[in-house]
MIGU-607504 format. One record per residue (C-alpha): z, x, y negated; residue in three letters; residue number from 1. Coordinates in Angstrom, 3 decimals. Layout:
N
          z          x          y   residuo   num
          Z          X          Y       ALA   NUM
...
//
This chain:
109
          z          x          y   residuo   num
      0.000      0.000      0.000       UNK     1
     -1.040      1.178     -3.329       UNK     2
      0.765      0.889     -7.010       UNK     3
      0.147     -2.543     -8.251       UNK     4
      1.799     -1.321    -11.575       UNK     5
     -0.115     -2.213    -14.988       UNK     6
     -2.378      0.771    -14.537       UNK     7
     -3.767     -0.922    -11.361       UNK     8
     -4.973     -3.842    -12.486       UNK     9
     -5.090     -6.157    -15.967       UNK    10
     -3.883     -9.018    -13.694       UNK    11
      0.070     -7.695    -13.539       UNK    12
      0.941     -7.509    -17.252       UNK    13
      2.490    -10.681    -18.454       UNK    14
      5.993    -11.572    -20.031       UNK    15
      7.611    -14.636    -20.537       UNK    16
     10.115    -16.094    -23.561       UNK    17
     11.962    -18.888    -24.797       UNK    18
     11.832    -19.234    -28.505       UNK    19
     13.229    -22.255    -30.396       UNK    20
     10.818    -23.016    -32.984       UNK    21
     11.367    -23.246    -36.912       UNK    22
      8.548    -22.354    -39.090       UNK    23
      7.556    -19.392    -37.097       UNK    24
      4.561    -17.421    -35.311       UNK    25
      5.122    -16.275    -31.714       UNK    26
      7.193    -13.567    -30.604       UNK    27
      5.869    -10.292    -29.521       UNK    28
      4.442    -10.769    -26.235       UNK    29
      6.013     -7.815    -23.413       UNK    30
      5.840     -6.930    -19.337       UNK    31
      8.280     -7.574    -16.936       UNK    32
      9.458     -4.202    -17.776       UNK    33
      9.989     -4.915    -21.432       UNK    34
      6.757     -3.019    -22.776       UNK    35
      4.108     -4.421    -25.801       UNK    36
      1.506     -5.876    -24.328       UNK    37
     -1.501     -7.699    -26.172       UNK    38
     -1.996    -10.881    -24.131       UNK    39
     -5.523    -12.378    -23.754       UNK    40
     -3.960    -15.589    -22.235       UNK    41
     -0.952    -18.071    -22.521       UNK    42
      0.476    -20.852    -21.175       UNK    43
      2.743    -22.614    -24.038       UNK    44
      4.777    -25.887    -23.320       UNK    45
      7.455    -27.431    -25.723       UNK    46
     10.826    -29.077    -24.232       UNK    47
     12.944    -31.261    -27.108       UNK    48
     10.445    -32.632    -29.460       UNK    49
      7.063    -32.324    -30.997       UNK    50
      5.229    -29.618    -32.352       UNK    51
      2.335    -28.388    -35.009       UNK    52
      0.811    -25.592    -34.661       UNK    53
     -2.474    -23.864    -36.776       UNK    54
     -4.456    -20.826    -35.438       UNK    55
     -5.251    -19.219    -38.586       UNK    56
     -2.086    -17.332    -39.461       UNK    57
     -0.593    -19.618    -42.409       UNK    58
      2.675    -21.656    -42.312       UNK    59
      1.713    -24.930    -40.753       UNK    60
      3.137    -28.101    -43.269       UNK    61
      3.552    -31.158    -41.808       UNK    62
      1.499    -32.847    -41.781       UNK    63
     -0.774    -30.632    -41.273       UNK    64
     -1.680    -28.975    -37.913       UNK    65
     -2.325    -29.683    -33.753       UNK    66
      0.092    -31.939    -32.657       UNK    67
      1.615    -31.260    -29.328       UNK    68
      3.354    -33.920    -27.971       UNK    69
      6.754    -33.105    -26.388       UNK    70
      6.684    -31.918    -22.510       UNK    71
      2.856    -31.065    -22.658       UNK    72
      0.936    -27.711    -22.386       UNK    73
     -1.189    -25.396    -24.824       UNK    74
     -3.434    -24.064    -21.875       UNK    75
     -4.959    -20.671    -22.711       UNK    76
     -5.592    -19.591    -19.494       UNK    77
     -9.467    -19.834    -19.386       UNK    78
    -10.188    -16.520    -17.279       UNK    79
    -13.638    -16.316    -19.099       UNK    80
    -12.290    -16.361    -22.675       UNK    81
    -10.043    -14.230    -24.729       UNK    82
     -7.173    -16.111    -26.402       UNK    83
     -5.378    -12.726    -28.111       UNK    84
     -6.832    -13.812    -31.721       UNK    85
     -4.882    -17.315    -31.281       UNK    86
     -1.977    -15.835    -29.990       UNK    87
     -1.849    -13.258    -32.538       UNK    88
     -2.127    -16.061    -35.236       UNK    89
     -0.136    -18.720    -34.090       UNK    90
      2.251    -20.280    -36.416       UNK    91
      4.656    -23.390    -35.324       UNK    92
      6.872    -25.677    -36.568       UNK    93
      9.027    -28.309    -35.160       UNK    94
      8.191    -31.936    -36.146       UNK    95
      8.577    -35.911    -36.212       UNK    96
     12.268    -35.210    -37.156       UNK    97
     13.066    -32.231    -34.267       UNK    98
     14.923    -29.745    -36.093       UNK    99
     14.230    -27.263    -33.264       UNK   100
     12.056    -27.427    -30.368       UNK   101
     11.883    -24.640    -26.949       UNK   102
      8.888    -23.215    -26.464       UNK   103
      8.015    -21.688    -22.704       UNK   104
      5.630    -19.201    -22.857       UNK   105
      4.062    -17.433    -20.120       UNK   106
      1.639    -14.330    -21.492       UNK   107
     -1.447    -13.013    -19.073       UNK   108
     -2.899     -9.870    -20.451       UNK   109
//
């Protein structure tokens, strides 16, 4: 059996983190091992309320921005596509009268 570390293969570098959401862009994605990673996809899905979110870096204002409805996904998993610009600009906010809202995220470099 050969190293499966990062150096193997793109496949092995993701991260996880729970964040609970204010006006805020996403964390800094890392490995299992606590390194920086760049992530090219993410799985994102809110627990305790609604969400907004915009994709071009600035503050999202309600009511402005993607709605995600409590308990669904953001599904940037597409193995075909790179998601790392929409990561990297990613701002959120917690809405419909949620003052904070946990967001699992699952990163895939």
């Amino acid at each position: 059996m050969g190293d499966f570390g990062m150096e193997a293969t793109n496949e092995i570098g993701f991260g996880y983190c729970e964040v609970t959401v204010s006006v805020r862009s996403l964390p800094a994605a890392t490995d299992r091992n606590g390194g920086a990673i760049r992530p090219r996809h993410a799985m994102i899905s809110g627990e305790g309320g609604d969400v907004r979110y915009r994709l071009n870096g600035e503050d999202v204002v309600e009511p402005f921005g993607v709605l995600a409805k409590d308990g669904t996904s953001i599904d940037w998993t597409d193995p075909l596509r790179d998601f790392s610009a929409f990561i990297d600009n990613m701002s959120v906010i917690a809405t419909n009268g949620a003052t904070s809202v946990l967001l699992n995220i699952s990163w895939r470099t």
